[in-house]
C-alpha positions in Angstrom: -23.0 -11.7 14.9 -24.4 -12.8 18.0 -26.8 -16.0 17.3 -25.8 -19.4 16.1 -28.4 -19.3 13.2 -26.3 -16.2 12.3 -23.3 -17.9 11.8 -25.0 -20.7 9.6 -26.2 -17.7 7.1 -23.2 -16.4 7.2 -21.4 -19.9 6.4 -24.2 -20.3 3.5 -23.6 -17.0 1.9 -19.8 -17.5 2.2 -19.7 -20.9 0.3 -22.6 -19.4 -1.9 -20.1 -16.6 -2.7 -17.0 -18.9 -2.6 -18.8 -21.4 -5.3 -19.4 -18.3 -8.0 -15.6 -17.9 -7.4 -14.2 -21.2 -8.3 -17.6 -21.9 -10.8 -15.6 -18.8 -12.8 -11.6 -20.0 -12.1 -11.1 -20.1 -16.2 -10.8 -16.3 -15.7 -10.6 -15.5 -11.7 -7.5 -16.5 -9.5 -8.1 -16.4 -5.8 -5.0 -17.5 -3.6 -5.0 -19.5 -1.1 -5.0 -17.0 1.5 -7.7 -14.9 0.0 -10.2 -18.5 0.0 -8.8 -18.9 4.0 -9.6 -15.7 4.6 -12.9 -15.9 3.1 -14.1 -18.8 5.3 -12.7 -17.3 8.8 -15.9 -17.2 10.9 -15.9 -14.3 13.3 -15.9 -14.8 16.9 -19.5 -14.9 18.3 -19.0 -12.3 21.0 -16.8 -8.9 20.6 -16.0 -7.0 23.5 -15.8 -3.1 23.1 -12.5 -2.7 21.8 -13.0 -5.3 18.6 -16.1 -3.7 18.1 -15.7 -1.1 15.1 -18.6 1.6 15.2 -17.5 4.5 12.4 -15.1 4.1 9.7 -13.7 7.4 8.9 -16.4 10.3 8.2 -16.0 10.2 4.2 -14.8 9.1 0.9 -11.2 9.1 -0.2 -7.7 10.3 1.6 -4.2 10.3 -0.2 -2.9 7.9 2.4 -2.2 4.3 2.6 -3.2 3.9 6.2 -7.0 2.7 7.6 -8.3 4.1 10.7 -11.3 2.8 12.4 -13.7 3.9 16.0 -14.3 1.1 18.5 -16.7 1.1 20.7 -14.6 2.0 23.6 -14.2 5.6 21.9 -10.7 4.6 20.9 -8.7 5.3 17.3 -7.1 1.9 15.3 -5.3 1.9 12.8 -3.2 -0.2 9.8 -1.2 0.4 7.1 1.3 2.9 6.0 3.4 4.4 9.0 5.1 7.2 7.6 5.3 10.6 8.7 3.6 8.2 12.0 0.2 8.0 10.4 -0.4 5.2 11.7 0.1 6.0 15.2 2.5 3.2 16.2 5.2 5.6 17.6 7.6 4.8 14.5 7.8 6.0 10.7 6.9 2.1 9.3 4.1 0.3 8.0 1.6 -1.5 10.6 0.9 -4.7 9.0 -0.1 -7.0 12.0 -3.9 -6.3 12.1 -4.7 -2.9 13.8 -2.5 -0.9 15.9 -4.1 1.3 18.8 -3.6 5.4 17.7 -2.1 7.0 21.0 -4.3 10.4 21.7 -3.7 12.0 25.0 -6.1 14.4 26.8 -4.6 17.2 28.9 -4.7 15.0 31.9 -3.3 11.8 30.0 -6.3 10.1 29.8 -7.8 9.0 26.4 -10.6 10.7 25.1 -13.8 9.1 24.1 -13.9 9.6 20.4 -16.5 9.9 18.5 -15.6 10.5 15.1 -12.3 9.6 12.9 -11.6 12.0 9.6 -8.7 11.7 7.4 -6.3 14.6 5.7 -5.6 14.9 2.7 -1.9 12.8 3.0 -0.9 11.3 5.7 -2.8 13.8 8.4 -5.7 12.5 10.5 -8.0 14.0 13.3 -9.9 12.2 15.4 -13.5 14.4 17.7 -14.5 13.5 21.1 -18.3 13.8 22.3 -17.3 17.0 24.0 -16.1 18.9 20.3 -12.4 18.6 20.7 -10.5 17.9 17.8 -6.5 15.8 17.9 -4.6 15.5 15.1 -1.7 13.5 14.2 0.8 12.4 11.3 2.4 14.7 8.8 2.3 18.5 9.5 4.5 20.3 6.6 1.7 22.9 5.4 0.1 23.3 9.3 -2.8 21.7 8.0 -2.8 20.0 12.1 -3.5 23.3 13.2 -0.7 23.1 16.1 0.7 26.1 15.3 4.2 24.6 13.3 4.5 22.6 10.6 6.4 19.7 13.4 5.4 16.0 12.5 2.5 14.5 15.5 3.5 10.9 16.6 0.7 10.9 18.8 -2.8 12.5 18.4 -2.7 15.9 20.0 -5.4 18.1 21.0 -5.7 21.5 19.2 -5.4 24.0 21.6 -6.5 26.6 19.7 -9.9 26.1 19.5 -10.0 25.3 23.6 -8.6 28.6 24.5 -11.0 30.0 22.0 -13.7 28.2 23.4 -15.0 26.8 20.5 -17.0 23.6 19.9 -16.0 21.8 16.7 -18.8 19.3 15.1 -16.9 18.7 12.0 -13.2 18.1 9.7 -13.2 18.6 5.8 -10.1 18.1 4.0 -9.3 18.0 0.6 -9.0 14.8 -1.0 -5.7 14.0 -2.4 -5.2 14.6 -6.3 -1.9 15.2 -6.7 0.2 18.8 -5.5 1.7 19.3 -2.3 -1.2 21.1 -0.8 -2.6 19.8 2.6 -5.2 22.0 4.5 -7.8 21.3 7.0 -11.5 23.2 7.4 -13.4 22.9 11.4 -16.8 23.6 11.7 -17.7 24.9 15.3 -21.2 24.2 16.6 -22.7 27.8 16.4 -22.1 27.3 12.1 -18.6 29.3 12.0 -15.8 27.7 9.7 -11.9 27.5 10.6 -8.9 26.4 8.2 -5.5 25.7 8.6 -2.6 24.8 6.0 -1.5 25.5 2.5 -3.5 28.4 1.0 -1.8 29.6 -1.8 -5.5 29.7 -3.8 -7.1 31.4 -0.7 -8.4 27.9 0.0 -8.9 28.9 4.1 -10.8 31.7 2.4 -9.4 34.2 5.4 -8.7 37.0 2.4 -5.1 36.0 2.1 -2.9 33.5 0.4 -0.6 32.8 3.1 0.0 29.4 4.9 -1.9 29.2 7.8 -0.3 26.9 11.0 -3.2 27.6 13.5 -6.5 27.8 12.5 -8.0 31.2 11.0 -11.9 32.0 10.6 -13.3 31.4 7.1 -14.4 35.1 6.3 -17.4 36.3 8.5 -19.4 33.0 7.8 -22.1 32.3 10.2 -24.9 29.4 10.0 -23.2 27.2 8.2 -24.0 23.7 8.2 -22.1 21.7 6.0 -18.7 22.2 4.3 -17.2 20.6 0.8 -13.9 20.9 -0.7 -12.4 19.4 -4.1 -9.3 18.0 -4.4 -5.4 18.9 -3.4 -4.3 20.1 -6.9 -6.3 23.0 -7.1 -8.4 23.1 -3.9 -11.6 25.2 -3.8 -14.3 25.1 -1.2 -18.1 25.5 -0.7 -20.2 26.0 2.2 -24.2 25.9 2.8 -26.3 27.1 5.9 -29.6 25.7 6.6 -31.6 27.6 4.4 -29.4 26.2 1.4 -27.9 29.7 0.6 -24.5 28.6 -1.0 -21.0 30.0 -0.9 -17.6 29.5 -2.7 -13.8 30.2 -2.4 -10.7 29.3 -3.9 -9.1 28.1 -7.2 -11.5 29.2 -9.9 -9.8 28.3 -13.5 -12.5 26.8 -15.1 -15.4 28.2 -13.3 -15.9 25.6 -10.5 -17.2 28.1 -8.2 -20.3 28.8 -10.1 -19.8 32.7 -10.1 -19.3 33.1 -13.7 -15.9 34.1 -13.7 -12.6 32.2 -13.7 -11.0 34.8 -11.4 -9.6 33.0 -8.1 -11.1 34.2 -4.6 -9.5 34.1 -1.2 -12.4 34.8 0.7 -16.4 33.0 1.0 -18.1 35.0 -2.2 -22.3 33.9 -1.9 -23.9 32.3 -5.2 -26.4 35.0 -5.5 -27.8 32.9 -8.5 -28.6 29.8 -6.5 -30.6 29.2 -3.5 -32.2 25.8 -1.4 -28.9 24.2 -2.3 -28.9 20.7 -0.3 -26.2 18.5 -2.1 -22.3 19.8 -3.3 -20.4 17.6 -4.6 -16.6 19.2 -5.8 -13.8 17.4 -7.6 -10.6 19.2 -8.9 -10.3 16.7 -11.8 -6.6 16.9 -13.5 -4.3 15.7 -16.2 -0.9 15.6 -17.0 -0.7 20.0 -17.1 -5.1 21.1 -17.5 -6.8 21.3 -14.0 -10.4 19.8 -14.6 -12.4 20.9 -11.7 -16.4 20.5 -11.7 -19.1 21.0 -9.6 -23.0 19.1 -9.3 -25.1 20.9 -6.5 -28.5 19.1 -6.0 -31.7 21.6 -5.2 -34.2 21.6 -3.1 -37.1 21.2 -5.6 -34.9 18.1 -7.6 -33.3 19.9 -10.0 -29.1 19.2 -10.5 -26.9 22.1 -11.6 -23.2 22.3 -12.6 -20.6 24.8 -13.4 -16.5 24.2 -14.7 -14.7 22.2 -17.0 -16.5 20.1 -18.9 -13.6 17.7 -21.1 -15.9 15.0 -21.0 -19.4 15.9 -21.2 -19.3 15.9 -17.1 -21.6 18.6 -16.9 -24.6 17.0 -18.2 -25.3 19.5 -20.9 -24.6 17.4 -24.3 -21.4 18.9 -25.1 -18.2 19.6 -24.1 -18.1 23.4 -23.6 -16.8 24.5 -20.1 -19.4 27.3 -18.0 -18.9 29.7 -15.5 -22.3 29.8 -14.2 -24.2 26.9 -12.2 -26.5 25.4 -15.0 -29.3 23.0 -14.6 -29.0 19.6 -15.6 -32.2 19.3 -17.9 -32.4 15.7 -18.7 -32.3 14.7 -14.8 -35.2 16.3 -14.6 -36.9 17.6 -11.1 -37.0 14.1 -9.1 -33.1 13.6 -7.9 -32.6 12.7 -4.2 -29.0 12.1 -4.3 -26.4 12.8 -6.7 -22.3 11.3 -6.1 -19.3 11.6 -7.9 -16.4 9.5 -9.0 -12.4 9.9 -9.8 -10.2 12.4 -8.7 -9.0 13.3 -11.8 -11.2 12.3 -14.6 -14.6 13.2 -13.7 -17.8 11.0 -13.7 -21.4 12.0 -11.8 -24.1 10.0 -10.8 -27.6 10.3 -10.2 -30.5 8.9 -8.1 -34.1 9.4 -9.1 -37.2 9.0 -6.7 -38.3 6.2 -8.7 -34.8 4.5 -7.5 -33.2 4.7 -11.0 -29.9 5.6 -11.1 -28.0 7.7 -14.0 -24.7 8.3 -15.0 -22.6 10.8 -17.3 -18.9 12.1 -17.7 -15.6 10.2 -18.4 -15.6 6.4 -18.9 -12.2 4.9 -19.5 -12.4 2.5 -16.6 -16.2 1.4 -17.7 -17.1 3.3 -14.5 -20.2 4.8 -16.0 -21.6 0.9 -15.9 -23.0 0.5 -19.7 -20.8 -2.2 -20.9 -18.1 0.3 -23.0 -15.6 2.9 -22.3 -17.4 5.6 -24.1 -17.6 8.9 -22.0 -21.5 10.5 -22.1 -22.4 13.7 -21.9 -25.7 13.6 -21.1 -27.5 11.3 -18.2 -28.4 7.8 -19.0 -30.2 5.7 -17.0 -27.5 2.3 -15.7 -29.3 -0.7 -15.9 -27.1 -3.8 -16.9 -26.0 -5.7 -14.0 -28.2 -4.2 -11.4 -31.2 -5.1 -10.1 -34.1 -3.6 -7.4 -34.6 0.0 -6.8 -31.8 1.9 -6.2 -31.2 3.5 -2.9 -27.5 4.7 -2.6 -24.3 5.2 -4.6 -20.9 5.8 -3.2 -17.9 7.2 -5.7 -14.5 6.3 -4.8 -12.7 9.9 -5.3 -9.6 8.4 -3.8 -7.1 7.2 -6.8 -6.8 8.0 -10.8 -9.6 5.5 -12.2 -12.7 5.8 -10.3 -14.5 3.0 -9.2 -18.7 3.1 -8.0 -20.7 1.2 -5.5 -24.6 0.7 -6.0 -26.9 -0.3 -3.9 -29.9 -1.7 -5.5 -32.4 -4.3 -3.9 -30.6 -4.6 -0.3 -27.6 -5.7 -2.7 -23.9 -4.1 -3.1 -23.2 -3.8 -6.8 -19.7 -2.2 -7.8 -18.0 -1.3 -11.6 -14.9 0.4 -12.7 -11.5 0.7 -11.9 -10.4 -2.7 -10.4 -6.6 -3.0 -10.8 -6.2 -4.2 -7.1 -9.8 -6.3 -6.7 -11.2 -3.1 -5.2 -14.6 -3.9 -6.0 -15.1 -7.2 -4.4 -16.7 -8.8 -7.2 -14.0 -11.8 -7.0 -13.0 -10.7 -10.7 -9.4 -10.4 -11.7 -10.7 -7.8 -14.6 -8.7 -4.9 -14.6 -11.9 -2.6 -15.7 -15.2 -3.6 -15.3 -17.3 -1.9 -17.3 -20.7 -3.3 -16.3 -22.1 -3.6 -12.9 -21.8 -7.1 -10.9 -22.7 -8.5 -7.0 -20.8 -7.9 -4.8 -19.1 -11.3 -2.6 -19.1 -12.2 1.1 -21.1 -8.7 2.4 -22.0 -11.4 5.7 -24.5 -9.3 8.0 -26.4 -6.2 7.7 -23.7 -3.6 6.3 -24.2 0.2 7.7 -21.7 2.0 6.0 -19.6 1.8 2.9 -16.4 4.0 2.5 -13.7 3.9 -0.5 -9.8 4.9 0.7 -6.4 4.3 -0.8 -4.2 6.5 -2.6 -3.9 6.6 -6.6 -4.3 3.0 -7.6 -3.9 1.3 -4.0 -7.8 2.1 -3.9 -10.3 -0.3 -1.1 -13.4 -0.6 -0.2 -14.8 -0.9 3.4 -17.9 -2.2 4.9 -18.5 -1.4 8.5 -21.4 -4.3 9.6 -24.2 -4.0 12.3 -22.1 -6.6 14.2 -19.0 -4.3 14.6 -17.0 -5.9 12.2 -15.6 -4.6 9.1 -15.1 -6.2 5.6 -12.6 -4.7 3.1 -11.5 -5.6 -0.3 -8.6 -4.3 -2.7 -5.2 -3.1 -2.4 -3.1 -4.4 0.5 -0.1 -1.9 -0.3 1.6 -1.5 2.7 -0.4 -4.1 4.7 -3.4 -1.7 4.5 -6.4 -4.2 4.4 -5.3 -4.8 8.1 -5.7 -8.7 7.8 -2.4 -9.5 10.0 -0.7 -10.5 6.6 1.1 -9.0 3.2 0.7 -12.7 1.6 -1.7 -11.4 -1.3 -0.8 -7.9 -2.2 -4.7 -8.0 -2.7 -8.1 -8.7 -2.5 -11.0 -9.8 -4.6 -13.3 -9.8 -1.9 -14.0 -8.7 1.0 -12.0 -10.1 4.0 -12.1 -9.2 7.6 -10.0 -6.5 8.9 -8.2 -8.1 12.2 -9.1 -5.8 15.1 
């Protein structure tokens, strides 16, 4: 924030906030810290290094450690240091606020970065605004793309795809859901797709099954424009080009891939039965021994479609019976603009009309579905308790075991599910929430919203116009980046200390 009446809305809507708190201790316990914390005003100017301008590029992660982009182009980091994630130069935790990520050019310089993505555990890459990609942290599958499976404690460039000449624009990796299987997908600027790391379920699609420690091209793909991979346990991948032609590779044991087969493929196989495909969104889904993995592509004319296990009803159809084949979602209609998923393991999807109604199906032992119960659907209902204004986003933590969802409806953050660790930043001590409620202390005009943590350590960020970034939940391993373990977490969202 930069204006004086700034701060006086901000101090408003903090002691607004703060009052709901304490109006509700009976059942809510904020700590001390957590109420100090709450109240810190933020400095009125920020130079470019305290200025945070991208939280990392999506959704999830199997890692304890946060990474941020300042404005000066540089890499920061908290949390969880090992296998030197967090880019302090030593295996520990980083618990002191935010810890600048050492990434070297080939001069020694640092690189102005651009974008921040994280691995599936422990790995990170960071892009610069000329397409090069450094990587760091933990390297036993390859999925750095160095060429060994050595441990980065810096971020280091990836030579490969310099001496190839090759531009990359984009990182996918697999978000972590148990199994030891890392892997990393690049996407150059002229639509070609790279992989490197585990691949024993021809997840780097290069017609082999062999772990891959530099990068190897992703069949003979060409065009493509975005990329989308489920989770670690039984990774599979999709990949559209820009006419929404769709392609898929990879574990296949319930049908994920849409092809109506169950038969694994270790290279890019097109859906011939689906075209303008504009939305994928894959999770592997798993219990203790059945891999649950689903699929929910949104079309071009507003129809949904889904394909793979369907335990609890996640496919939309009004049963329980898994399929093969990508098969529309007839009670969403034609009218969807945005569909999201939840849970790495159990398996809940979500909805957005054009009216700005929002609808949700699949499992629901967290209450993550939002209609007051734990009852899984399996069908599309429209959520309406606890919400209230047009809906205009949702945003699925994929991240740990019990999902959790973010709404935004009205100019308002809403959030309901899993909230073991105060991940939702409703102020609520509730281990499940099962009905949507406000979420506290959002001060300033929030422009993005991420989820990250690993199994139940989940968070939620909020990156602010101003450059500053909230974050509420689990401070495992001094995670939240607050410059203190004294609450091991939050019920609402506190500034991270840059």
């Amino acid at each position: 924030m930069s204006k004086i009446s700034d701060l006086v809305s901000a101090t408003a809507l903090v002691a607004n906030d703060l009052l709901a708190v304490v109006n509700q201790s009976v059942t809510r316990k904020i700590t001390v810290q957590q109420i100090l914390d709450m109240v810190t005003i933020p400095a009125v100017t920020r130079t470019d290094e305290k200025t945070i301008t991208s939280l990392i590029e999506r959704s999830g992660s199997g890692t304890l450690t946060n990474v941020y982009v300042n404005k000066a182009g540089q890499v920061l980091a908290t949390g969880d240091g090992a296998s030197y994630a967090n880019g302090s130069g030593v295996s520990a935790d980083y618990t002191d606020g935010t810890v600048l990520v050492p990434i070297k050019k080939a001069d020694g310089s640092y690189p102005n970065v651009v974008k921040v993505f994280a691995g599936t555990y422990r790995s990170f890459y960071a892009l610069d605004d000329v397409g090069n990609v450094y990587s760091w942290g933990l390297n036993s599958q390859g999925q750095l793309g160095h060429g060994d499976a050595a441990n980065r404690l810096v971020g280091e460039r990836i030579e490969f795809f310099v001496n190839q000449g090759l531009t990359i624009t984009d990182v996918v990796c697999p978000i972590y859901t148990g199994g030891a299987r890392y892997n990393a997908f690049f996407l150059t600027s002229d639509g070609k797709l790279y992989a490197a790391g585990h691949n024993s379920n021809g997840q780097l699609g290069d017609g082999s099954t062999t772990q891959k420690e530099t990068p190897v091209r992703c069949g003979t793909l060409t065009g493509i424009s975005n990329v989308y991979v489920g989770g670690s346990n039984a990774p599979f991948a999709f990949a559209i080009n820009a006419t929404g032609d769709l392609w898929s590779w990879g574990y296949n044991g319930q049908g994920q891939l849409g092809l109506g087969d169950i038969v694994q493929k270790t290279s890019p196989v097109q859906v011939s039965s689906i075209t303008d495909v504009k939305e994928v969104i894959a999770l592997s889904g798993l219990s203790a021994t059945i891999n649950r993995g689903s699929t929910l592509i949104r079309l071009g004319n507003g129809t949904v479609h889904a394909t793979g296990n369907n335990a609890f009803g996640q496919l939309g159809q009004g049963n329980t019976t898994q399929v093969t084949s990508f098969t529309q979602i007839s009670a969403l209609g034609t009218d969807v603009t945005k569909i999201e998923g939840a849970g790495g393991y159990n398996i809940s999807f979500y909805a957005i009309t054009t009216a700005g109604l929002v609808y949700a199906w699949g499992e629901n032992s967290q209450g993550q579905l939002g209609f007051g119960d734990t009852t899984s659907r399996n069908t599309p209902i429209q959520v309406t308790a606890g919400i209230s204004g047009t809906v205009t986003d949702v945003i699925g933590c994929r991240a740990n075991v019990n999902p959790s969802v973010i709404v935004l409806a009205g100019g308002r953050y809403y959030a309901v599910g899993d909230n073991g660790k105060g991940q939702t930043g409703t102020g609520d001590l509730t281990a499940d929430l099962n009905t949507f409620a406000p979420i506290l202390s959002l001060i300033g005009t929030v422009i993005d919203v991420k989820w990250y943590g690993l199994n139940a350590d989940a968070c939620a960020m909020f990156l602010l116009s101003s450059g500053r970034v909230l974050i509420a939940g689990s401070n495992s391993n001094g995670m939240l980046g607050v410059g203190h373990t004294t609450a091991s977490h939050s019920y609402t969202p506190i500034e991270v200390r840059i």
